[in-house]
PyMOL Python script that loads the backbone (N, CA, C, O; Angstrom):
from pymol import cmd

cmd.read_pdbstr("""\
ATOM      1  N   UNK A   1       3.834   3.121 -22.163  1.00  0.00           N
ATOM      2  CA  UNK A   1       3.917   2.605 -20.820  1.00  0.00           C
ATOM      3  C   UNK A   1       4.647   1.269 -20.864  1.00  0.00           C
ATOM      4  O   UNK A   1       4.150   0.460 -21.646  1.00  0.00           O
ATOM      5  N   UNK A   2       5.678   0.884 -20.217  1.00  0.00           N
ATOM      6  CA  UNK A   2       6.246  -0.232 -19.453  1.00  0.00           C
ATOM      7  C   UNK A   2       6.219  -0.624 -18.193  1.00  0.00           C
ATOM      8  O   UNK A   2       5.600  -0.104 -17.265  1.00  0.00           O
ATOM      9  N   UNK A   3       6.840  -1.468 -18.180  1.00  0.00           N
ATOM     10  CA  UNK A   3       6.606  -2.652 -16.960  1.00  0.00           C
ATOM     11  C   UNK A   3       7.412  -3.306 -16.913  1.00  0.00           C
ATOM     12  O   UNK A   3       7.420  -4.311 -17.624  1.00  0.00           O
ATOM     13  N   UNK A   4       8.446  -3.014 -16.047  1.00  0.00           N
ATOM     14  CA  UNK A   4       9.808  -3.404 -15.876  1.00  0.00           C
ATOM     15  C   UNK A   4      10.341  -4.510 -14.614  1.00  0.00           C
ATOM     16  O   UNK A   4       9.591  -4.169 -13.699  1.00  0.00           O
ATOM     17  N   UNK A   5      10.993  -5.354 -14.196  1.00  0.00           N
ATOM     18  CA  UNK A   5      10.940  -6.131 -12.847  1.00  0.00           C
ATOM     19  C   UNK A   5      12.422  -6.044 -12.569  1.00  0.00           C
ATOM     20  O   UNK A   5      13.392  -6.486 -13.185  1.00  0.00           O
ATOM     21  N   UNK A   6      12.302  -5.318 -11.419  1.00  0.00           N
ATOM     22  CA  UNK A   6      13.323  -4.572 -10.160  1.00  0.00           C
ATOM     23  C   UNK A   6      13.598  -5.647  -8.962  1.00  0.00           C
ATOM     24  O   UNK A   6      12.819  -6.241  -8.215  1.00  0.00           O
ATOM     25  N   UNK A   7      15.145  -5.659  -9.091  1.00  0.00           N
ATOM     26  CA  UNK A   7      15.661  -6.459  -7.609  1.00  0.00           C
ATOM     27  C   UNK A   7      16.191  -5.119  -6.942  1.00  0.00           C
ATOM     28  O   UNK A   7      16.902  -4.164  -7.255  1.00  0.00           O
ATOM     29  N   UNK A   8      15.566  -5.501  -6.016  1.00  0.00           N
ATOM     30  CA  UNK A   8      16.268  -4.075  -4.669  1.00  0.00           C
ATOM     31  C   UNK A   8      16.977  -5.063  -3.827  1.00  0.00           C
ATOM     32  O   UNK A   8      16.697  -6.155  -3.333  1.00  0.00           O
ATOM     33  N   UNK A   9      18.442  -3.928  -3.856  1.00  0.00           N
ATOM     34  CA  UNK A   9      19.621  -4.239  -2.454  1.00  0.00           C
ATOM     35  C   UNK A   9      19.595  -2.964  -1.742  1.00  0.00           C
ATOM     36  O   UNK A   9      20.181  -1.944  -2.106  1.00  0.00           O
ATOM     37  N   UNK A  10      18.734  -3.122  -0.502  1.00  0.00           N
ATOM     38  CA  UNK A  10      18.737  -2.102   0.062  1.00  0.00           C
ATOM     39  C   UNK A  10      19.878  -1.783   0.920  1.00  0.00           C
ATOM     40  O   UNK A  10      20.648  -2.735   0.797  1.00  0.00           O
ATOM     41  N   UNK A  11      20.371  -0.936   1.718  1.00  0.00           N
ATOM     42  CA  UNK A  11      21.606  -0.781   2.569  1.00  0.00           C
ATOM     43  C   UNK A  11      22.607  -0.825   1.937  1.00  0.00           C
ATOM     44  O   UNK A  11      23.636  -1.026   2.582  1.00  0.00           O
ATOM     45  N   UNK A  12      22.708  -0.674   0.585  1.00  0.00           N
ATOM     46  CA  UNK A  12      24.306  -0.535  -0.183  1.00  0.00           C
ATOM     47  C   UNK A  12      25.000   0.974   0.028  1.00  0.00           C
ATOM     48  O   UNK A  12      24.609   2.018   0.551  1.00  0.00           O
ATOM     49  N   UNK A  13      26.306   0.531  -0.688  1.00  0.00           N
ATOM     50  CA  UNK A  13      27.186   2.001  -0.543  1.00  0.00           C
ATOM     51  C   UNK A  13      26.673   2.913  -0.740  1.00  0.00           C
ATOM     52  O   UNK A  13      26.514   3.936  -0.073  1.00  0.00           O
ATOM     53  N   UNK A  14      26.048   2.312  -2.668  1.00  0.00           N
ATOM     54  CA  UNK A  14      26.308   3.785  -3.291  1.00  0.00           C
ATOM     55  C   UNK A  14      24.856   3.617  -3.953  1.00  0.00           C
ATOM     56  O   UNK A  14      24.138   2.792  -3.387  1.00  0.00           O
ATOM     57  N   UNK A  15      24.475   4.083  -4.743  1.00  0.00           N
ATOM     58  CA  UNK A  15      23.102   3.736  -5.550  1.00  0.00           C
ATOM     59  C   UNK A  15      23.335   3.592  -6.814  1.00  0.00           C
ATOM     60  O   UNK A  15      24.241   4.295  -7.260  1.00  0.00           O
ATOM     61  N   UNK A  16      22.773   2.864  -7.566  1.00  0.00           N
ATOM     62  CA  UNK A  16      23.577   2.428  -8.322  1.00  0.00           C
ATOM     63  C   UNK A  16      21.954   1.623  -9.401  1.00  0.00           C
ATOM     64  O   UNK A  16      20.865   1.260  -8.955  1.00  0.00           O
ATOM     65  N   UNK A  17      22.421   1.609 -10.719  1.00  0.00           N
ATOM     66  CA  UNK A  17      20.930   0.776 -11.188  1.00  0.00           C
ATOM     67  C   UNK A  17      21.546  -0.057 -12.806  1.00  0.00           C
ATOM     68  O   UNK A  17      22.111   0.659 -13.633  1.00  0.00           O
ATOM     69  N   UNK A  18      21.425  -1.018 -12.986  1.00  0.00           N
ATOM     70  CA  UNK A  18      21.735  -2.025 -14.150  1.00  0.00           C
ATOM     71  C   UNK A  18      20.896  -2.741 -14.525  1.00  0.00           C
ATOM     72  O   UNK A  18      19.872  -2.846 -13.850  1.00  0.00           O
ATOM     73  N   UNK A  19      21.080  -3.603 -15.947  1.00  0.00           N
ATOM     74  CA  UNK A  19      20.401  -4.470 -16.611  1.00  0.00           C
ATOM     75  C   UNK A  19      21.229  -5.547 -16.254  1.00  0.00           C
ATOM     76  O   UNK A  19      22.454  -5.543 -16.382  1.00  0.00           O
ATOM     77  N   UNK A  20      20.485  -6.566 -15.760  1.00  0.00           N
ATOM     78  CA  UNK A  20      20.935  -7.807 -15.764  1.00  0.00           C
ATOM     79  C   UNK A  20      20.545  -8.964 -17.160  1.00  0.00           C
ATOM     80  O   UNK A  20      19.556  -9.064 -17.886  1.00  0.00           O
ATOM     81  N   UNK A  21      21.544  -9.541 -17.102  1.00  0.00           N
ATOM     82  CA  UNK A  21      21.410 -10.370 -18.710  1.00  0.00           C
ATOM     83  C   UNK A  21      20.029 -10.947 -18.867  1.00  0.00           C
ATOM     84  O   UNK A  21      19.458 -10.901 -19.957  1.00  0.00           O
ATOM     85  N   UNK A  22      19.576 -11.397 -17.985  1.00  0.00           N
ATOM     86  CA  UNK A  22      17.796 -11.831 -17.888  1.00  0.00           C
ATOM     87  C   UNK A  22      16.679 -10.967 -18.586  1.00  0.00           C
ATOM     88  O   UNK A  22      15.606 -11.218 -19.133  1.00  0.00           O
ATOM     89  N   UNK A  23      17.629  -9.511 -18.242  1.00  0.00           N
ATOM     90  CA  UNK A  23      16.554  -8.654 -18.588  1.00  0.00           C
ATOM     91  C   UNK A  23      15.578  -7.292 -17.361  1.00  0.00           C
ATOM     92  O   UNK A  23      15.010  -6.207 -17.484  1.00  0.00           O
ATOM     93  N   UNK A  24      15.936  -8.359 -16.186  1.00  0.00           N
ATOM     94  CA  UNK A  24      15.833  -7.656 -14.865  1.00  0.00           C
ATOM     95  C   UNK A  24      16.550  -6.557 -14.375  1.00  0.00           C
ATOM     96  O   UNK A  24      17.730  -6.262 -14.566  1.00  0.00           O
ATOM     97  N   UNK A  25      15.902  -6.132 -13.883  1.00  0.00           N
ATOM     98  CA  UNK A  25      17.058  -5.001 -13.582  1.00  0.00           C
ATOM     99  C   UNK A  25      17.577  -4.621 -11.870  1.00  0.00           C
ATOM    100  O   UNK A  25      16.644  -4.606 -11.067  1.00  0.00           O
ATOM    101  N   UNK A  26      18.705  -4.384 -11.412  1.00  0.00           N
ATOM    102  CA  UNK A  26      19.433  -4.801  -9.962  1.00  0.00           C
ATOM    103  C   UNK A  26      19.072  -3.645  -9.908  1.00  0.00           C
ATOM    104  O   UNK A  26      19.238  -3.094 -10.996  1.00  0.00           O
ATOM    105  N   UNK A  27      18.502  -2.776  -8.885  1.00  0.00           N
ATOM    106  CA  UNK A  27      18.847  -1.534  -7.886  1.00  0.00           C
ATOM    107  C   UNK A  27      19.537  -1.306  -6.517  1.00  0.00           C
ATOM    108  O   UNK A  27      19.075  -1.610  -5.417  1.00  0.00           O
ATOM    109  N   UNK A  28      20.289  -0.934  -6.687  1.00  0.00           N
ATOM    110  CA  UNK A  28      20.873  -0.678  -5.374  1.00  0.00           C
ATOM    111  C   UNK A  28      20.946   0.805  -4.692  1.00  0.00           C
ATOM    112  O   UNK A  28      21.651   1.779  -4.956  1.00  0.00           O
ATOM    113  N   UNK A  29      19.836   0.564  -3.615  1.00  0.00           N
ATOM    114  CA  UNK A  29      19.885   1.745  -3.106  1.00  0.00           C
ATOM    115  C   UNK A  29      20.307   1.902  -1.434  1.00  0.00           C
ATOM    116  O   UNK A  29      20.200   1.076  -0.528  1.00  0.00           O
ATOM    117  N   UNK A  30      20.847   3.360  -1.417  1.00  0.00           N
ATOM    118  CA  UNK A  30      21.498   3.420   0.252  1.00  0.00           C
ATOM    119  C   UNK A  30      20.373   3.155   1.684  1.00  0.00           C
ATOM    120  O   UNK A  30      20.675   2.695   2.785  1.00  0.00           O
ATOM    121  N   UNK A  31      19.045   3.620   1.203  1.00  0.00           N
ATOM    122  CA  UNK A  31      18.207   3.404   2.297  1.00  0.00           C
ATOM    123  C   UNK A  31      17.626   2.056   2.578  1.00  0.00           C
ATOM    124  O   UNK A  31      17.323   1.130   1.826  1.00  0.00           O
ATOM    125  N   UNK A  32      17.527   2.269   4.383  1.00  0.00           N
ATOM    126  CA  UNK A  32      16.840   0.936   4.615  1.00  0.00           C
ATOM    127  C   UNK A  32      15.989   0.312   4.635  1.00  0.00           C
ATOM    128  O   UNK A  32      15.357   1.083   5.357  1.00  0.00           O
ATOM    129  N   UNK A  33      15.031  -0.812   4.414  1.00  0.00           N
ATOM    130  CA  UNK A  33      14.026  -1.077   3.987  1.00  0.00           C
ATOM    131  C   UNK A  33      13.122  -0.892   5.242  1.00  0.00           C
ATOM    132  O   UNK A  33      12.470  -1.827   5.706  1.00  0.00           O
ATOM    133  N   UNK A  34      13.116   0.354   5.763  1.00  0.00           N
ATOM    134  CA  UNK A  34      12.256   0.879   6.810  1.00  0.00           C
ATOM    135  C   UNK A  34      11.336   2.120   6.515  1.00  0.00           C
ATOM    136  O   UNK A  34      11.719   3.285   6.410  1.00  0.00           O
ATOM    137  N   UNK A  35       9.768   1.545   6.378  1.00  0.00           N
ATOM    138  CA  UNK A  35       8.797   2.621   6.187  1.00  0.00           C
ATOM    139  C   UNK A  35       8.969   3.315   4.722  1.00  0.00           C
ATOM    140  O   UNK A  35       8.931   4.529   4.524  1.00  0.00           O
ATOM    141  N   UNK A  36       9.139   2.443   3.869  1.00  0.00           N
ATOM    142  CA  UNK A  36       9.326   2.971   2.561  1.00  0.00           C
ATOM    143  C   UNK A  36      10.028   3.594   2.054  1.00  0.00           C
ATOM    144  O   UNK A  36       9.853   4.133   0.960  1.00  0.00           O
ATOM    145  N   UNK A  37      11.341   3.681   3.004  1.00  0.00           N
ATOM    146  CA  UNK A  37      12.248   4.667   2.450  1.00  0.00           C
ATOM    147  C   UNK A  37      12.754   4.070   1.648  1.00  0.00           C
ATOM    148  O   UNK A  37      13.138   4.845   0.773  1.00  0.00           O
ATOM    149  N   UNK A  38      13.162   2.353   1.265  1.00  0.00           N
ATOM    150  CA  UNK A  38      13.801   2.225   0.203  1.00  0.00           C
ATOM    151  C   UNK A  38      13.235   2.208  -1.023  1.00  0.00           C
ATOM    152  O   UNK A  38      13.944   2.501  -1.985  1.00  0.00           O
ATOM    153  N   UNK A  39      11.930   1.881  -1.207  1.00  0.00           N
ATOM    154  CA  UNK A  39      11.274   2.123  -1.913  1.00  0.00           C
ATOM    155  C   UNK A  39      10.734   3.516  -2.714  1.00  0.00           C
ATOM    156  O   UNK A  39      10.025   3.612  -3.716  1.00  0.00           O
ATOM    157  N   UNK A  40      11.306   4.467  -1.937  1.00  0.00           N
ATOM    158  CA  UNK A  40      11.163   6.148  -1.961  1.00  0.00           C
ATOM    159  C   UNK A  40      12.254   6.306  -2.985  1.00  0.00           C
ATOM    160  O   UNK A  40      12.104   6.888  -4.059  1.00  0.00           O
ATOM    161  N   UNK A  41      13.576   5.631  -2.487  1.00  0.00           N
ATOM    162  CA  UNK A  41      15.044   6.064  -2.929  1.00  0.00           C
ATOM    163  C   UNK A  41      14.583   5.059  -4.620  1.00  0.00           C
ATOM    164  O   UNK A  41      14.799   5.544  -5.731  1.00  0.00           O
ATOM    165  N   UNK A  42      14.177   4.164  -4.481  1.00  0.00           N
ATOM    166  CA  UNK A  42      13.910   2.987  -6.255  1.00  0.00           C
ATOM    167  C   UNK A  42      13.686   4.310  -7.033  1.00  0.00           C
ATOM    168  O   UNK A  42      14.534   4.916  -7.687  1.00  0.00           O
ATOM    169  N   UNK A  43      12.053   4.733  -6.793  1.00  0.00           N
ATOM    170  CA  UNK A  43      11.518   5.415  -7.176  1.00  0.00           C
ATOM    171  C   UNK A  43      12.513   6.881  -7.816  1.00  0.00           C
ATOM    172  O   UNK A  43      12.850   6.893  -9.000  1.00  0.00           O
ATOM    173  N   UNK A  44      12.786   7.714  -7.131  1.00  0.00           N
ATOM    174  CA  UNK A  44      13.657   8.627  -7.137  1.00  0.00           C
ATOM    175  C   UNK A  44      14.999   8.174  -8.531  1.00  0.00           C
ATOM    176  O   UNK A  44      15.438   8.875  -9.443  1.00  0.00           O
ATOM    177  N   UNK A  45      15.286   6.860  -8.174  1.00  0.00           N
ATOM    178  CA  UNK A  45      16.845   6.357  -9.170  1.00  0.00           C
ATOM    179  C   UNK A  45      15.607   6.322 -10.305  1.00  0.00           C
ATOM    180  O   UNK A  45      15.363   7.228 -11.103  1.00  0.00           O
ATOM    181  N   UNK A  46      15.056   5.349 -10.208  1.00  0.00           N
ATOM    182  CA  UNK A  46      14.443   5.299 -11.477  1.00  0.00           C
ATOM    183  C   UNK A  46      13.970   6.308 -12.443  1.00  0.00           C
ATOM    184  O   UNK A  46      14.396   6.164 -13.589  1.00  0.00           O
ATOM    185  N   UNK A  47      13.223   7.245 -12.231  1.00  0.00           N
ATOM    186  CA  UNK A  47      12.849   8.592 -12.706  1.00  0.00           C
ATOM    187  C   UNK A  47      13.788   9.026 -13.471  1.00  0.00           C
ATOM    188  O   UNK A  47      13.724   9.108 -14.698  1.00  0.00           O
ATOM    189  N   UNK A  48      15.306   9.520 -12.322  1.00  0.00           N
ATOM    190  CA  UNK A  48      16.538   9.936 -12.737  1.00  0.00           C
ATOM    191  C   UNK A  48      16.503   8.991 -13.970  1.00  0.00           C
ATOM    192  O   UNK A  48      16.055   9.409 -15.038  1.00  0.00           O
ATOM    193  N   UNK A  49      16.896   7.919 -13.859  1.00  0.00           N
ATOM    194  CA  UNK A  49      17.558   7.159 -15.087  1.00  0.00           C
ATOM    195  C   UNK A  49      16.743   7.310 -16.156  1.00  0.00           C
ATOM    196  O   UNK A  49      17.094   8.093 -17.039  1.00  0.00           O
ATOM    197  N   UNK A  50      15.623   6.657 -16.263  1.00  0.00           N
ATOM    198  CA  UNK A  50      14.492   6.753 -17.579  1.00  0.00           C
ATOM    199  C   UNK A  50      13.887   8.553 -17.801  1.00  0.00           C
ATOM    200  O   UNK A  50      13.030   8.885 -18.620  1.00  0.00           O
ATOM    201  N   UNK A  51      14.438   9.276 -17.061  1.00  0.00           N
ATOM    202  CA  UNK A  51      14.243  10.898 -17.642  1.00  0.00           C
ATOM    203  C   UNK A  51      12.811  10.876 -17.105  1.00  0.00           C
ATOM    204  O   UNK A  51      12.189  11.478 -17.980  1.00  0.00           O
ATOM    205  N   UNK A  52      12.231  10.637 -16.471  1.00  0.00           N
ATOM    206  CA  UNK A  52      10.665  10.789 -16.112  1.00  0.00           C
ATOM    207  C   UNK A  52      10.506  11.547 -14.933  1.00  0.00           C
ATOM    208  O   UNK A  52      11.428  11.753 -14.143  1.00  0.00           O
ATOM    209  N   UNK A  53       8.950  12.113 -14.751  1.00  0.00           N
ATOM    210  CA  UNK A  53       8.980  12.563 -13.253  1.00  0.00           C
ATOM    211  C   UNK A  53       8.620  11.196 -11.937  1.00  0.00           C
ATOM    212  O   UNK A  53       8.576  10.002 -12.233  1.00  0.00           O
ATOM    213  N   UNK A  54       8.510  11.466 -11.236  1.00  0.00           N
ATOM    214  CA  UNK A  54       8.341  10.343 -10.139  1.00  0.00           C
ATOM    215  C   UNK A  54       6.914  10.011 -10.358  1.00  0.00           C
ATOM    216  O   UNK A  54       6.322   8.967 -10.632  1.00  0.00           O
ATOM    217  N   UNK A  55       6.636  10.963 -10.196  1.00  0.00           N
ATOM    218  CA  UNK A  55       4.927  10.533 -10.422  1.00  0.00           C
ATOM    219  C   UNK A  55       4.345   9.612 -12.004  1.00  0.00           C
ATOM    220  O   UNK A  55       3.181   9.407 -12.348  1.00  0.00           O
ATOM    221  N   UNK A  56       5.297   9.311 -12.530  1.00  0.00           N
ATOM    222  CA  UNK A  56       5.271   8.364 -13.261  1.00  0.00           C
ATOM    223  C   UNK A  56       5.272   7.034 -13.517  1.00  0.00           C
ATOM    224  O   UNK A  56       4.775   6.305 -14.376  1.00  0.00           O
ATOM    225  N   UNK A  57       6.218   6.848 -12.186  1.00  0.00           N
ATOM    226  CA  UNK A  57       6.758   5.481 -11.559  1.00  0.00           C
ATOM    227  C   UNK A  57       5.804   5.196 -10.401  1.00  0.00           C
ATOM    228  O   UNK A  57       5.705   5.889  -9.389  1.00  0.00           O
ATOM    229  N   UNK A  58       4.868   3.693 -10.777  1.00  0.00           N
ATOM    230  CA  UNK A  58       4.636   3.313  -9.444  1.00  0.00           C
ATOM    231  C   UNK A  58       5.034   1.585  -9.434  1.00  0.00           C
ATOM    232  O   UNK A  58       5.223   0.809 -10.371  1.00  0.00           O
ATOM    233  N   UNK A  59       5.058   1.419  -8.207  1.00  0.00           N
ATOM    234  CA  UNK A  59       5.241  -0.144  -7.719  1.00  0.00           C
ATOM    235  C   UNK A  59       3.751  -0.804  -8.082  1.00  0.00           C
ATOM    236  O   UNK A  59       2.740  -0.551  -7.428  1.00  0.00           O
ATOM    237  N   UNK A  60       3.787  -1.613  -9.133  1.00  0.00           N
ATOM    238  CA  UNK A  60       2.233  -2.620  -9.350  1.00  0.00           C
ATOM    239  C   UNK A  60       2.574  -4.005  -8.555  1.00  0.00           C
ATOM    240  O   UNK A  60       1.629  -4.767  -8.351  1.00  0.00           O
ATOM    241  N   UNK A  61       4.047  -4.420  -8.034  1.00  0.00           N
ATOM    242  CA  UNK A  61       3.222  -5.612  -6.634  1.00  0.00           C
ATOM    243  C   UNK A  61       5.069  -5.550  -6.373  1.00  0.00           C
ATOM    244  O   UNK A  61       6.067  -5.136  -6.963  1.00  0.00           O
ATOM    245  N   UNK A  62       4.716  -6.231  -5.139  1.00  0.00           N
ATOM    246  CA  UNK A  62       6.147  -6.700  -4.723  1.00  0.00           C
ATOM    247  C   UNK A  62       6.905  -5.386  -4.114  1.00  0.00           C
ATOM    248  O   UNK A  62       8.126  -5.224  -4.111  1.00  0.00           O
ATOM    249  N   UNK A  63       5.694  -4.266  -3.475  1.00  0.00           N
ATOM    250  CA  UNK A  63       6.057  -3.448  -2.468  1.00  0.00           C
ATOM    251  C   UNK A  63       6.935  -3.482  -1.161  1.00  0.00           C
ATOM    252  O   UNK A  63       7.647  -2.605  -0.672  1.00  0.00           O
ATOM    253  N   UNK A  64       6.699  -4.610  -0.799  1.00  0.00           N
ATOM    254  CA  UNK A  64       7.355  -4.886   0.458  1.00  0.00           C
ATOM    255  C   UNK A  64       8.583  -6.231   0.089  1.00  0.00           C
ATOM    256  O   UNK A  64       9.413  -6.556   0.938  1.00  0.00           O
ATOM    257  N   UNK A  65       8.537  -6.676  -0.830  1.00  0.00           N
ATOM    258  CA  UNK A  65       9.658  -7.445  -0.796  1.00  0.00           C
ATOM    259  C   UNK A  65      10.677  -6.685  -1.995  1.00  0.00           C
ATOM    260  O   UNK A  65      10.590  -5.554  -2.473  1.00  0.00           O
ATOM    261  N   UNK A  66      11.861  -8.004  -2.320  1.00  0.00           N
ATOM    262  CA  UNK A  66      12.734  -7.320  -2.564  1.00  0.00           C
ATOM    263  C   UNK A  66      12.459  -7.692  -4.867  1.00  0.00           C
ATOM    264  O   UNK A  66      13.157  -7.331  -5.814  1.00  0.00           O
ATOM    265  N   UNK A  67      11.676  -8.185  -4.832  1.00  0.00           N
ATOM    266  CA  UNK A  67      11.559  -8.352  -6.199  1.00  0.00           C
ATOM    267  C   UNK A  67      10.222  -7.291  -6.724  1.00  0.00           C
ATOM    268  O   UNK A  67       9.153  -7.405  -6.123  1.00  0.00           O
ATOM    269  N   UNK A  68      10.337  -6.323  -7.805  1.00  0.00           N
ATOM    270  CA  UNK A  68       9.311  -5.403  -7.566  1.00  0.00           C
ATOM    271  C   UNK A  68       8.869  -5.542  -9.067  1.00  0.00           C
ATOM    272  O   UNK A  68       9.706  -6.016  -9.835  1.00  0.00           O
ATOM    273  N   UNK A  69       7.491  -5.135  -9.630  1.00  0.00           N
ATOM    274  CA  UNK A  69       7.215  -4.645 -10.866  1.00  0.00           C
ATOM    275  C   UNK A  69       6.749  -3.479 -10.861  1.00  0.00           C
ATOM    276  O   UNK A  69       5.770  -3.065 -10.240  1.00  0.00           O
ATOM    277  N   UNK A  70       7.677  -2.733 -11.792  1.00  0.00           N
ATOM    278  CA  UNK A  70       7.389  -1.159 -11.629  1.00  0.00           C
ATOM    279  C   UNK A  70       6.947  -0.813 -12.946  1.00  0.00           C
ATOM    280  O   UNK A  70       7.779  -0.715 -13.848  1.00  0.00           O
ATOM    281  N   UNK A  71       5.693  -0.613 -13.162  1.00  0.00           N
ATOM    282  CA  UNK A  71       5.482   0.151 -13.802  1.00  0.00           C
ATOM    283  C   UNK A  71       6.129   2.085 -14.113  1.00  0.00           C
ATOM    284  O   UNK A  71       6.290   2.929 -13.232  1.00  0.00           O
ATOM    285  N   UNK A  72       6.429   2.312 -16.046  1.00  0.00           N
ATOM    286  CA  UNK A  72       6.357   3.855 -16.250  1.00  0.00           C
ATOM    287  C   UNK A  72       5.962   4.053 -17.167  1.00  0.00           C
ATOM    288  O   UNK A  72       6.027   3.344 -18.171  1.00  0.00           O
ATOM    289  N   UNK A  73       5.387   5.210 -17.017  1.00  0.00           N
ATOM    290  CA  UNK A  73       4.086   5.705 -17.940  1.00  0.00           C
ATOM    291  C   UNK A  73       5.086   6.420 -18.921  1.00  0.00           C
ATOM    292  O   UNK A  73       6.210   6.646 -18.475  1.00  0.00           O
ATOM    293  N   UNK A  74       4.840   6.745 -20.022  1.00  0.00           N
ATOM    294  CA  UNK A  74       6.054   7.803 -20.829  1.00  0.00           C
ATOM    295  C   UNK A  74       5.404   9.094 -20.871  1.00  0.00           C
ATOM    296  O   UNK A  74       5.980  10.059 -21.373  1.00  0.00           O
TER     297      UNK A  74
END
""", "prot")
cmd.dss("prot")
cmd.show_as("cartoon", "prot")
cmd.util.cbc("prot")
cmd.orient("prot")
């Protein structure tokens, strides 16, 4: 299990996910930060990227803003 800390840009082009030199990692996802959809779309990239199912990935704080710690289980 890890514990990773996520910047969300919600309303971007494309979706998109990187390591920033800090160590943080940028997400950029297309949905808007309305009713959890962007938080739906994190979830979803993330999985994809680290090979996991979703139900692996949850948000442990920073749900509603734009700095998140996401826990994944392996």
């Amino acid at each position: 299990m890890k514990t990773i800390r996520v910047r969300v840009k919600p309303n971007a082009r494309a979706c998109a996910l990187e390591q920033m030199a800090d160590g943080t990692w940028l997400a950029r996802v297309k949905s808007p930060p309305v009713e959890g959809k962007a938080n739906e779309e994190l979830v979803s990239l993330l999985a994809e990227h680290f090979a996991v199912r979703k139900a692996q990935i949850s948000i442990k704080s920073g749900a509603s803003g734009r700095m998140k710690l996401v826990q994944i289980q392996d």
